[in-house]
C-alpha positions as CSV (number, residue, x, y, z in Angstrom):
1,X,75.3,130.0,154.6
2,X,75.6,130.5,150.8
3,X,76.7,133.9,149.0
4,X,73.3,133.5,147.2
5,X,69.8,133.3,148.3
6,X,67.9,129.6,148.0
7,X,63.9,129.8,147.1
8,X,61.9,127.6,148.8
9,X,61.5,124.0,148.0
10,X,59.4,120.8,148.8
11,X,62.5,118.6,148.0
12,X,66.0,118.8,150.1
13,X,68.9,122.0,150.1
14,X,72.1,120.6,151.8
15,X,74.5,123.6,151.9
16,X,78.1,123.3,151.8
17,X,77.6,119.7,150.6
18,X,80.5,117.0,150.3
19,X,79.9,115.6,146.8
20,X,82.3,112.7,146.9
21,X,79.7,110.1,148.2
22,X,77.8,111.4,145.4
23,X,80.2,110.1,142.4
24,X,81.5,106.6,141.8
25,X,84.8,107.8,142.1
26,X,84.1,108.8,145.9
27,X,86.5,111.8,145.5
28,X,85.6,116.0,145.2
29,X,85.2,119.3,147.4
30,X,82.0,120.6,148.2
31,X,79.3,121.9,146.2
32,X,77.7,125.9,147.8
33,X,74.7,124.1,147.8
34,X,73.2,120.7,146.8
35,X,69.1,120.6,145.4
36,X,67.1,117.6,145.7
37,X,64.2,118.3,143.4
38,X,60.7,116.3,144.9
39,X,59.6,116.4,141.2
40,X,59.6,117.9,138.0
41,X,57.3,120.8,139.5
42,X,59.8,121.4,142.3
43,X,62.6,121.4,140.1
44,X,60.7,124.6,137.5
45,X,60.0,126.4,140.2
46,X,63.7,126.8,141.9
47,X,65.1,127.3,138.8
48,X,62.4,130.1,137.9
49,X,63.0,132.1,141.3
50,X,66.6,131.0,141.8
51,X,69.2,134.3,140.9
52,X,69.8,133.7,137.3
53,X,73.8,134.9,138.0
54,X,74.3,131.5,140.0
55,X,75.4,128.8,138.5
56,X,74.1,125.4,137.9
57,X,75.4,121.8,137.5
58,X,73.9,119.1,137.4
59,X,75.1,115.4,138.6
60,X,72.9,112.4,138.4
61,X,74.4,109.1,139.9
62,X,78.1,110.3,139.7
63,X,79.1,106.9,137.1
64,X,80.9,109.2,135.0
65,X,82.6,112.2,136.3
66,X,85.1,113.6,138.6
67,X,84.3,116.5,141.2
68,X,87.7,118.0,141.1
69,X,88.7,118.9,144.9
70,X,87.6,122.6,145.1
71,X,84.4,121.9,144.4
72,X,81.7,123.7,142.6
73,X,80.7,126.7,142.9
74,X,76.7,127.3,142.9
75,X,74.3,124.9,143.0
76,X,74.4,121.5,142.4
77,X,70.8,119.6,141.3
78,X,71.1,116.1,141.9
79,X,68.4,114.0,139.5
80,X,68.1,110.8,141.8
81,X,65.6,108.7,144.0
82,X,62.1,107.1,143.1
83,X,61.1,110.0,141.7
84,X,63.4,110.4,138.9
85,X,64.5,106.7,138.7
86,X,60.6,105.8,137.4
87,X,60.4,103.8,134.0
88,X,57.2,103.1,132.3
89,X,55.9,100.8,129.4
90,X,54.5,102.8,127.0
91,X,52.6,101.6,123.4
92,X,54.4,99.1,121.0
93,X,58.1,99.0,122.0
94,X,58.5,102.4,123.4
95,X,58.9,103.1,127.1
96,X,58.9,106.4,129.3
97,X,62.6,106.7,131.6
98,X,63.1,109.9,133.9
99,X,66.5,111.3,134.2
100,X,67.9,109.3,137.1
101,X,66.8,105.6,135.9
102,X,69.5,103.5,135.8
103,X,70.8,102.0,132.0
104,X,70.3,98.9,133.6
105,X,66.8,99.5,135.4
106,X,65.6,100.8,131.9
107,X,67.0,97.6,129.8
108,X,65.5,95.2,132.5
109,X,62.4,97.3,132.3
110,X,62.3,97.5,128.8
111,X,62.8,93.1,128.9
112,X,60.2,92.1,131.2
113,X,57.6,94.0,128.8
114,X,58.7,92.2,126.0
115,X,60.7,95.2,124.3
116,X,63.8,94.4,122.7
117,X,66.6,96.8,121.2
118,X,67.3,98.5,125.0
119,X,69.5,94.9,125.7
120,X,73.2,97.5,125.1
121,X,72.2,99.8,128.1
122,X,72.3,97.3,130.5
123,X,76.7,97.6,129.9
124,X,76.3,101.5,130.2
125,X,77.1,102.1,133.5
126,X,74.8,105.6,135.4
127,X,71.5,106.8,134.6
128,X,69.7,107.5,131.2
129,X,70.1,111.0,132.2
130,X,73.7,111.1,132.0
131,X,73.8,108.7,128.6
132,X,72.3,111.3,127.2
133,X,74.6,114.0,127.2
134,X,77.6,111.5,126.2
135,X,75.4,109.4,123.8
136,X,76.9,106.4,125.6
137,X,76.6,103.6,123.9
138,X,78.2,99.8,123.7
139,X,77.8,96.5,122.0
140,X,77.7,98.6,118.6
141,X,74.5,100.6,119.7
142,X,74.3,104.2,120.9
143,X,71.3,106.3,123.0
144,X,70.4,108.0,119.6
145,X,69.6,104.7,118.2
146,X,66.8,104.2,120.5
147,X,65.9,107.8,121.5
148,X,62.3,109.1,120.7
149,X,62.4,112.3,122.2
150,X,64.0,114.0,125.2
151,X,62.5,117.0,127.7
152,X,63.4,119.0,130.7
153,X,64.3,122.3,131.1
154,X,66.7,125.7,130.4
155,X,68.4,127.5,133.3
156,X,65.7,129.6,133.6
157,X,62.5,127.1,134.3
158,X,61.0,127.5,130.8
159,X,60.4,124.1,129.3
160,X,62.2,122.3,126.3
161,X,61.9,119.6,124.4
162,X,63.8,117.6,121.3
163,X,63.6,114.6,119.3
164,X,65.7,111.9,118.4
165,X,67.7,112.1,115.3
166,X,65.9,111.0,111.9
167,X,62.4,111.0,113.7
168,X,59.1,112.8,112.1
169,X,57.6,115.1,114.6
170,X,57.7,119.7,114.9
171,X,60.1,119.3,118.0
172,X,63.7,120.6,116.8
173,X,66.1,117.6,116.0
174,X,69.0,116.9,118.7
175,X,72.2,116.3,117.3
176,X,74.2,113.3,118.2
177,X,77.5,112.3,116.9
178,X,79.8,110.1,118.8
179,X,80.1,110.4,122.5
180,X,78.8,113.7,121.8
181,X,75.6,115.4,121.8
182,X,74.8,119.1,120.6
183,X,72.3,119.8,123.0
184,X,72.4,123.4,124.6
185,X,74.9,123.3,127.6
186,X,71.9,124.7,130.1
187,X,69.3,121.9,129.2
188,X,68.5,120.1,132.4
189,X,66.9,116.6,131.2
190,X,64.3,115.4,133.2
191,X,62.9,112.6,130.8
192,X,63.1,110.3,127.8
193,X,60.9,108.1,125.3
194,X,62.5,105.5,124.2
195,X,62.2,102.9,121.6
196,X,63.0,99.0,121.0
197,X,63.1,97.4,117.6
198,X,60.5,95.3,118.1
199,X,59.1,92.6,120.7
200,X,60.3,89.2,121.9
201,X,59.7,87.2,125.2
202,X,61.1,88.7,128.2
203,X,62.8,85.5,129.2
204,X,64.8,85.5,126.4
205,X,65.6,89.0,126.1
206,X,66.4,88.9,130.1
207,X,68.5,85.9,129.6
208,X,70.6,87.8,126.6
209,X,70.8,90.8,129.6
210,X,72.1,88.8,132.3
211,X,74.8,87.5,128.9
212,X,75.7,90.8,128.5
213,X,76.4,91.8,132.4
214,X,78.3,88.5,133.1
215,X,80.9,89.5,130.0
216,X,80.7,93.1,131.7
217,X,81.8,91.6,134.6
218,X,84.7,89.7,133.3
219,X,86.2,92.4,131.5
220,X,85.6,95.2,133.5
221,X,86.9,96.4,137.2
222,X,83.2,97.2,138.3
223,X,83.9,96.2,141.9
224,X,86.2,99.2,142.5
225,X,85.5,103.4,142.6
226,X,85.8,103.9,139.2
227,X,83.4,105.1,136.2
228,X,82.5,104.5,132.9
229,X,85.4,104.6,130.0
230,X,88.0,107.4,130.9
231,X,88.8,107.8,127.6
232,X,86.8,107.8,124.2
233,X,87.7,105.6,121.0
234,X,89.3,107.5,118.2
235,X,86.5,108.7,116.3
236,X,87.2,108.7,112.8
237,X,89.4,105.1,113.5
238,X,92.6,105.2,112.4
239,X,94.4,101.5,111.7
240,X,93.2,98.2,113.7
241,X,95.6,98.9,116.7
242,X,94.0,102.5,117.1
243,X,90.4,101.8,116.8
244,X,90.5,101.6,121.1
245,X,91.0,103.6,123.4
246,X,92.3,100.6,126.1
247,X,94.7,99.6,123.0
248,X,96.5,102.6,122.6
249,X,96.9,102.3,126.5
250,X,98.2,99.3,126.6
251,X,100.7,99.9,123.8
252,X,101.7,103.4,125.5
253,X,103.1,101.2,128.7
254,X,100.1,102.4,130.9
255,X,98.8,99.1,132.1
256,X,98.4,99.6,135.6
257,X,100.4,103.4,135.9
258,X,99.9,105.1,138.9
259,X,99.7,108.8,140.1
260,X,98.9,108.8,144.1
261,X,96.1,106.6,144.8
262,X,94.8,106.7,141.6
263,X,95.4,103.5,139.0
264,X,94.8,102.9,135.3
265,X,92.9,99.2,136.1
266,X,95.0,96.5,135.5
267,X,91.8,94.1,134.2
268,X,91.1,97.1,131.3
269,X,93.1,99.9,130.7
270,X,90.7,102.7,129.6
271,X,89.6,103.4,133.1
272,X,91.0,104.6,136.3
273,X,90.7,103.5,139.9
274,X,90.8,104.8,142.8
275,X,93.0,102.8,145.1
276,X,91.7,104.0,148.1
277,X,93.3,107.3,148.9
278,X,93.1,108.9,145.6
279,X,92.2,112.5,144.9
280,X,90.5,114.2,142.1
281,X,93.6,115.9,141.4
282,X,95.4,112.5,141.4
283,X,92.8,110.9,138.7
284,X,92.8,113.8,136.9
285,X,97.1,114.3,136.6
286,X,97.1,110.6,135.9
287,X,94.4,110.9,132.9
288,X,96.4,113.3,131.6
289,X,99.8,111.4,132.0
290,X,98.2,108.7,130.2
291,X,97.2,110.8,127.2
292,X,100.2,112.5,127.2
293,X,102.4,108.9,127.0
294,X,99.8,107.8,124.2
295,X,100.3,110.6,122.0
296,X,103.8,110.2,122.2
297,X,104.4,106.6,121.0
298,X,100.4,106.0,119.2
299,X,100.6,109.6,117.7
300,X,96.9,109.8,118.8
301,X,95.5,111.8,121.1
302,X,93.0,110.8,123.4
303,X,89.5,112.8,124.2
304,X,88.5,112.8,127.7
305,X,85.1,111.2,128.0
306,X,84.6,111.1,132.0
307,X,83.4,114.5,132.7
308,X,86.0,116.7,134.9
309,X,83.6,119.6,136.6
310,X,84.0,122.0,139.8
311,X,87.6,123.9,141.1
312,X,91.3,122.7,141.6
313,X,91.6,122.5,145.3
314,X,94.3,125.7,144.3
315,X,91.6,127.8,143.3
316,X,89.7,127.9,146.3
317,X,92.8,128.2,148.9
């Protein structure tokens, strides 16, 4: 039983939940309790009766974060399933994405309606929901290229709602600058509008997706428990050797470092695998080694992008 009292719900409470099958790294402690909202209904209504002293976190498809292994403390709402994974065609080249659609779901979505300009999110690995938060972007485009508007709500149920940088409307403006967002830290994002540049035949713009996801492939260790880029690009750029993240890696030495069962990936160095046996704590120490050894010898110093949440196993003992 949790310290805390749990309203009543129509979706799912799992307490004491393991939240390592929940992240693509497959690693983390427990989370008190674990909410599985039926809707967006569900989801006002726990957060209006639920103590406002207990904490909340919120994890959509675990692509980019590590659950450290203490776990976290409070409640953990997971955005995922049919539900929050629904994407709808809306007029001209906008479209409709809940929190836990997929960034490829949406740019296939986006494609077979003929809307083009969502092609990048088909490399961002996770949901729109998460993309958000970051601003994820690739191929030379970022979420606050294409975002309309975004809504959900604050830790206390009442609704909220922005829009996207440089578009007309009374909602307050969301700021986005790179890999970052300004967003208030309790906004729970529930949905998105999004918008294309324009229109084009969905063969073609599925053909230049299935491009896109084949280079992905090539490049990129997406067949092992990893997550999106550990590390963000130096942001301003400094010269043409320290405009990447993966370069300054590779010049540090890190190429395929290990800490435990935790690896920088041999195929591209800005992200780490797990091995197999790998703890949080082992991803996390080997992150750290990695920016450590690049700030040495680059004299740069590397921002973590994945998301570290929850407790060192240490502080729960």
């Amino acid at each position: 039983m949790t310290a805390f009292p749990l309203p009543s719900v129509r979706g799912k409470i799992i307490e004491n939940a393991p939240l390592a099958p929940y992240t693509w790294f497959r690693v983390g402690g427990p989370a008190d309790a674990l909410f599985l909202p039926a809707d967006e209904e569900d989801l006002e209504a726990f957060l209006k009766a639920l103590d406002p002293d207990v904490p909340v976190t919120v994890l959509g498809v675990g692509s980019n974060v590590i659950v450290r292994d203490g776990g976290i403390r409070g409640v953990v709402i997971r955005l995922m399933g049919r539900y929050w994974g629904d994407v709808d065609a809306l007029d001209g080249a906008r479209l409709s994405a809940r929190t836990g659609a997929l960034d490829l779901s949406v740019a296939k979505t986006a494609a077979t309606n003929g809307i083009r300009g969502l092609e990048f999110l088909s490399g961002i690995p996770g949901s729109v929901g998460g993309a958000t938060r970051t601003n994820a972007g690739c191929y030379g485009r970022e979420l606050r290229d294409v975002l309309v508007s975004l809504h959900g709500f604050r830790r206390d149920g009442t609704r909220a709602a922005y829009r996207g940088p440089a578009r007309a409307g009374d909602l307050p403006e969301a700021h986005f600058s790179y890999r970052h967002t300004d967003l208030p830290e309790d906004l729970i994002v529930t949905r998105l509008i999004l918008e294309g540049t324009g229109t084009d035949a969905p063969d073609k713009i599925l053909s230049d997706i299935e491009q896109l996801q084949a280079r992905r492939a090539e490049t990129q260790p997406i067949k092992e428990k990893t997550s999106g880029s550990t590390f963000a690009n130096p942001d301003p750029p400094g010269t043409p050797d320290q405009r990447s993240a993966w370069k300054l890696i590779d010049a540090a030495g890190c190429r395929g470092l290990k800490v435990g069962g935790a690896q920088v990936s041999p195929l591209h160095c800005n992200f780490l695998i797990n091995t197999g046996d790998a703890t949080a704590a082992d991803l996390e120490a080997l992150g750290e080694l990695v920016r450590r050894r690049v700030l040495e010898t680059q004299g740069v110093e590397l921002r973590w992008e994945v998301r570290r949440i929850g407790q060192l196993a240490s502080e729960t003992a």
